[in-house]
N, C-alpha and C positions, 0 to 999 in steps of 0.2 A: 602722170607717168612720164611725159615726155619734157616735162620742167623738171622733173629730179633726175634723169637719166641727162640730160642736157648739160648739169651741173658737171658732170663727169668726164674727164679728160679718156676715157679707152674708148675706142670703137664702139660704138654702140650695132648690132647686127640682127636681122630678123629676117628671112628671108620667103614667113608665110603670114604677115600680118598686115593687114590694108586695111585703109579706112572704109568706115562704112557709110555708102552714098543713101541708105534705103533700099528697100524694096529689090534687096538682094544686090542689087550696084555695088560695085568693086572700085574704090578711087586707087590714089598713090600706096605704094606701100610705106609705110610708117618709119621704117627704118631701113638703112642702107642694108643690101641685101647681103653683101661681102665685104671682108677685108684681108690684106694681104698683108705678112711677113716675109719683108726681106732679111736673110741669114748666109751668112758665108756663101754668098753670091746664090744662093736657092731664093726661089719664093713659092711658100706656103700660104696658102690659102684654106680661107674659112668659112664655111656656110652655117646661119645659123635657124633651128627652127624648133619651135614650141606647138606646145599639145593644141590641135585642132579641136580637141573636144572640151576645152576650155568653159565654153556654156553650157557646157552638161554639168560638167563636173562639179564646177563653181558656181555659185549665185551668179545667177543670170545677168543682175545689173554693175557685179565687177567688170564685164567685158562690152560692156555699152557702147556702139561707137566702133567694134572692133569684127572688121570680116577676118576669119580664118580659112586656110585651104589647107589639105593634105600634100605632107611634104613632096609625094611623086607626081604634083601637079607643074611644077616648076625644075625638079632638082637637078633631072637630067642638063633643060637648059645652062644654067649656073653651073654645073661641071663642066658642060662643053666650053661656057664663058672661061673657066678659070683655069681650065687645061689648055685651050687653044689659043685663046685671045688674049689672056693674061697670061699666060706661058709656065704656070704653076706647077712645080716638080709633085707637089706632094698636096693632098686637097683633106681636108678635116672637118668635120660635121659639130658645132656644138649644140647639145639638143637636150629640151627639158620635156622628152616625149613621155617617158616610161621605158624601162628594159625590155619589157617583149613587146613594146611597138620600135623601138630602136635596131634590135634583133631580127622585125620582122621585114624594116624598111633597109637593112644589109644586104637582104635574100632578094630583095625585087633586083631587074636589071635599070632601074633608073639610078641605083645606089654605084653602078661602074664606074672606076674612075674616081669615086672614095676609098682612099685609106684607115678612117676611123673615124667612129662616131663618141666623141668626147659626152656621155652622156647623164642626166640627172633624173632628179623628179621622185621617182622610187628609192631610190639612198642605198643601192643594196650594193653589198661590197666583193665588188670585181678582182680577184687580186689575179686573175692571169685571162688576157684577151679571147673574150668570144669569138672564133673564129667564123665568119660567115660568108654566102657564097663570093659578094662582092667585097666585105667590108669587116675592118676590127671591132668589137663594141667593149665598152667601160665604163664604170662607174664607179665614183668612188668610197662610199660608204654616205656618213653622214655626220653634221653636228663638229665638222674640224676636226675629227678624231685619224683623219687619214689623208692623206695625199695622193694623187694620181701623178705618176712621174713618167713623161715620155719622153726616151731619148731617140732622136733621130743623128744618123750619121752621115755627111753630106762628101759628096766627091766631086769638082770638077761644077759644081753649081746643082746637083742633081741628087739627092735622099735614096743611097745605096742599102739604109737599114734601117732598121727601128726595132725599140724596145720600150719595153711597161713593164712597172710595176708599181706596187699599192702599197706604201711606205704608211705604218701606224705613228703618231703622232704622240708618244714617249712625255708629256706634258712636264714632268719631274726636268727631264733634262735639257726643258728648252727656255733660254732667258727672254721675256717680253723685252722689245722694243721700248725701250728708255721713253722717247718722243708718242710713241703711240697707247704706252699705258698712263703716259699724262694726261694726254689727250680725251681718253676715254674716262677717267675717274675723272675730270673734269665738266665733260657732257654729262657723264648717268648720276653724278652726284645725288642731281635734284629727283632722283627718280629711286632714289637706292632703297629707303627707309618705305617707299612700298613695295617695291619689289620684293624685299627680305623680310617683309612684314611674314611670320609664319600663323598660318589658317590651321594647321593640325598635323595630325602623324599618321603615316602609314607603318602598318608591322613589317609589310615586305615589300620587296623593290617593286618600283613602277615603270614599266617598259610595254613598247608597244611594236615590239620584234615580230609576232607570229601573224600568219595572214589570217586564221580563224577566230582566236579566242585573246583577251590579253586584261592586264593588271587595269591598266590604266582607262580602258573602256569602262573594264566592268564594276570600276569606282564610279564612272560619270551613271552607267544605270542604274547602281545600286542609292544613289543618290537621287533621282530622276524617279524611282520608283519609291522613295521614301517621303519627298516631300508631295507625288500625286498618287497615292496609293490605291485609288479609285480605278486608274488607268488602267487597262489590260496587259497592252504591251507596250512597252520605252525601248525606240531607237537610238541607233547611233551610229552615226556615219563612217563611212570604210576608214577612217585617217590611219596614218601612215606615220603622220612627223609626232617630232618632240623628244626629244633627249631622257635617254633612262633619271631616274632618279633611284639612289643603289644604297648611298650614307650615311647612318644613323649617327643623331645627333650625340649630345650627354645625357638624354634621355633615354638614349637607347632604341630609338623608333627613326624614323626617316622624315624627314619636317618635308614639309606641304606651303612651299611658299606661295604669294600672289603672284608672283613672276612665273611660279611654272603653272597655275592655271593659264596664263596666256601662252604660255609654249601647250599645253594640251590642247587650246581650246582660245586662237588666235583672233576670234571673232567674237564676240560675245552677243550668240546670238536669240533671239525671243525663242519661247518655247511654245511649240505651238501644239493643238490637240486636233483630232480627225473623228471620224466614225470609217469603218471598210467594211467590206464582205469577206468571208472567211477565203473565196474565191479571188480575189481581188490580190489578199496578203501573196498564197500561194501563186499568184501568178506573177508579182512582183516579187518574189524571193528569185524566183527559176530567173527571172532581169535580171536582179543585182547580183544572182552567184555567175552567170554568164559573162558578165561584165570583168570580173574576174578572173573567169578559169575560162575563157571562148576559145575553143582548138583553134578559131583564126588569130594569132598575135592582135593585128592592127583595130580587132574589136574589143580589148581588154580596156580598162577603165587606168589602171596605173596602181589605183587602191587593194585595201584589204577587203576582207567581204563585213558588210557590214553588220556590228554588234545590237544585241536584241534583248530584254529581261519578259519572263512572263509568256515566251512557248516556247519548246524545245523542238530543233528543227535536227533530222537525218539526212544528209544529205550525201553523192558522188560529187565529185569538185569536176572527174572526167569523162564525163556522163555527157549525152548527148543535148544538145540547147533542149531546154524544159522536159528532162527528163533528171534530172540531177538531185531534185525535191524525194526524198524515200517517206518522210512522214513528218506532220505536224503538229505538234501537240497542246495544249492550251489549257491550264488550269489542270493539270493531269486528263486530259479529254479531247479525243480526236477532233483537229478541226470541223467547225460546220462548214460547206460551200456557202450558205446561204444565210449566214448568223451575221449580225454586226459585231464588230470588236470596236473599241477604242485604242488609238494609237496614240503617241507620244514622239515627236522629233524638236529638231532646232529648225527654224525659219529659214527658209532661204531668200535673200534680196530678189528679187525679180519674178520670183516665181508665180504663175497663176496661184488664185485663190483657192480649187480644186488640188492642189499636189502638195505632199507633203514626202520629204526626204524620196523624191524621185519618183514617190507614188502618183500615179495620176487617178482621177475622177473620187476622191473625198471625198465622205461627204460630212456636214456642218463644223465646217474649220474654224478653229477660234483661237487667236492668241490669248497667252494668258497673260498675264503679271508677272512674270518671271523671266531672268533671261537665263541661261548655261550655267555664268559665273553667281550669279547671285544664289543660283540654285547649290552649286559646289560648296559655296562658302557657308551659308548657314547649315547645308550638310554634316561639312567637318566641324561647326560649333561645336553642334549638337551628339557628333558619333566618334570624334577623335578617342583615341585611335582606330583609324579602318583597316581591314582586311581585306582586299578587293581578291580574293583569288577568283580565278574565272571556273563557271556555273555550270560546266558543257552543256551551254544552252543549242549552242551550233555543235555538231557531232559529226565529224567529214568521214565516211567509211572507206576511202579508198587512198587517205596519204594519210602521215601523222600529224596528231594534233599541232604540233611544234612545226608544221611546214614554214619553212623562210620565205619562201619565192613562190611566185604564181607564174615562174619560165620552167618551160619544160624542155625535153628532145637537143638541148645543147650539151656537150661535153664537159661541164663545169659543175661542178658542187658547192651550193652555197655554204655559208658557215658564218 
């Protein structure tokens, strides 16, 4: 990570990531904490800071090596630096938190003294400033389809104003760079002929917009539960990214190339099997919808809630932590507390030999032969064309199935 970011001529900026000495030991931080723009005699400054829960969310052994802290462990500090000692008219947060952990680190008073938190991670599309108690917050969609444009107005050396907005990205009307689309059909050449290699057809668009249910999940289960049809239940993790696919070819369908399996499904990871208690499921579900929908921002995960084949779950999304579960169903037949079920996920790097997709205490975990991608591909051999519409296997009684956002209680409507 720090030989290819090194390669790169911008600032590189972190301002909650430190090495890991062991045994909880905090060395250097890894990257410079700030940087400053100078502008018509202003200087703006930047803080930058990424998801703390990093190891949760991710395979464990992605962040090896890496201490994280919560951003109001330091932040206030670094404002005082960049207001007082740096002399910084105007102070900017860039941050790969999540929306309602960005929203919720606005509202503390360590966030004084921020102007806006230039934000990512969730992709959800900001087109006019969340106003918070300290702090602006924005994001700006996903996938280069949109721009985040802030103008500030400067007087006398000093940011008398500012404005946003969330410019769509019109793709018909805009000419590629000469030098940079050489560039680039030069690099992917060698890569082109598998990437456009097409695996199959879907009948209808594949997008993964809703925080409940969606297309392109419930391709990866329906596939997951076709090649281990034994299993009970197949998971699938809360994701978030990957670019719609909308286009029907001359065939008339939506081609399924190998290039968007790794936009699906970035990792290509083993597929691994469990044994649980009916007990166990339901107590990990009330975790991962909490993770989600937590009335505290700063405990939200940043994901969807994660996709399931094989029970059908009723659930409130605003329900109180482990109260949100209404009923569980399995093979048409109320969960047992005390039955084994077989599961179904992807492996995660690092993770104990007991957990599977966050689950803890499994039991007889076995990877199999198979990983994600190998599993998608001889899927769509075999069943092209798919229809993946989703199963309302997750059933949310108290917002619409179509909810966008897991942010509540702000002035803004997503869209």
């Amino acid at each position: 990570m720090q030989t290819l970011l090194g390669s790169l001529d911008a600032p590189k900026i972190c301002t909650n990531m430190y090495h890991d000495l062991g045994e909880g030991k905090r060395g250097e931080l890894i990257f410079q904490p700030y940087t400053i723009w100078n502008i018509a005699g202003a200087k703006i400054g930047f803080l930058g800071y990424t998801d703390p829960l990093v190891p949760l969310r991710q395979s464990p052994n992605y962040s090896k090596g890496i201490l994280y802290t919560n951003p109001e462990e330091n932040l206030a500090h670094y404002v005082d630096v960049l207001r007082n000692q740096e002399q910084c008219s105007y102070v900017i947060i860039i941050a790969h938190l999540g929306l309602s952990q960005q929203i919720a680190l606005a509202n503390r008073p360590e966030c004084e003294g921020v102007n806006y938190i230039l934000g990512g991670d969730t992709h959800e599309r900001v087109r006019k400033p969340i106003v918070c108690k300290y702090s602006k917050v924005v994001e700006p969609g996903a996938f280069g389809s949109f721009i985040g444009k802030l103008d500030l107005t400067i007087l006398n050396g000093k940011v008398i104003e500012d404005s946003y907005e969330l410019i769509e990205v019109d793709s018909p009307k805009i000419k590629p760079d000469a030098r940079i689309e050489k560039l680039l059909k030069e690099k992917e050449a060698v890569y082109q002929e598998k990437i456009n290699q097409v695996l199959g057809y879907s009948t209808i668009p594949l997008y993964r917009y809703f925080v409940v249910e969606n297309p392109i999940d419930t391709m990866i289960l329906n596939a997951l539960h076709w090649k281990f049809p034994e299993i009970d239940i197949n998971l699938s993790n809360g994701f978030r990214f990957c670019p719609p696919k909308t286009t029907p070819d001359q065939t008339g369908n939506i081609p399924i190339t190998n290039g968007f399996i790794f936009d699906m499904l970035p990792v290509d990871s083993t597929v691994r099997t469990a044994k649980v208690t009916g007990k166990q499921l339901k107590n990990w579900l009330e975790k991962e919808l909490n993770n989600v929908f937590a009335q505290d921002a700063s405990k939200r995960f940043g994901g969807w809630v994660v996709k399931f084949k094989g029970m059908e779950v009723l659930f409130n999304a605003f329900a109180e932590m482990d109260k949100r579960v209404q009923s569980i169903t399995i093979k048409n037949t109320p969960i047992d507390p005390e039955k084994l079920y077989t599961i179904m996920a992807c492996e995660r790097d690092g993770d104990p030999v007991d957990m599977l997709c966050r689950m803890k205490g499994v039991m007889d975990a076995k990877n199999t032969y198979s990983t994600l991608h190998t599993v998608m591909r001889e899927y769509l051999k075999h069943n092209s064309p798919v229809t993946p519409t989703p199963q309302k296997n997750a059933i949310i009684l108290d917002a619409p199935e179509t909810l966008l956002t897991q942010v509540t209680g702000v002035d803004y409507t997503f869209r």
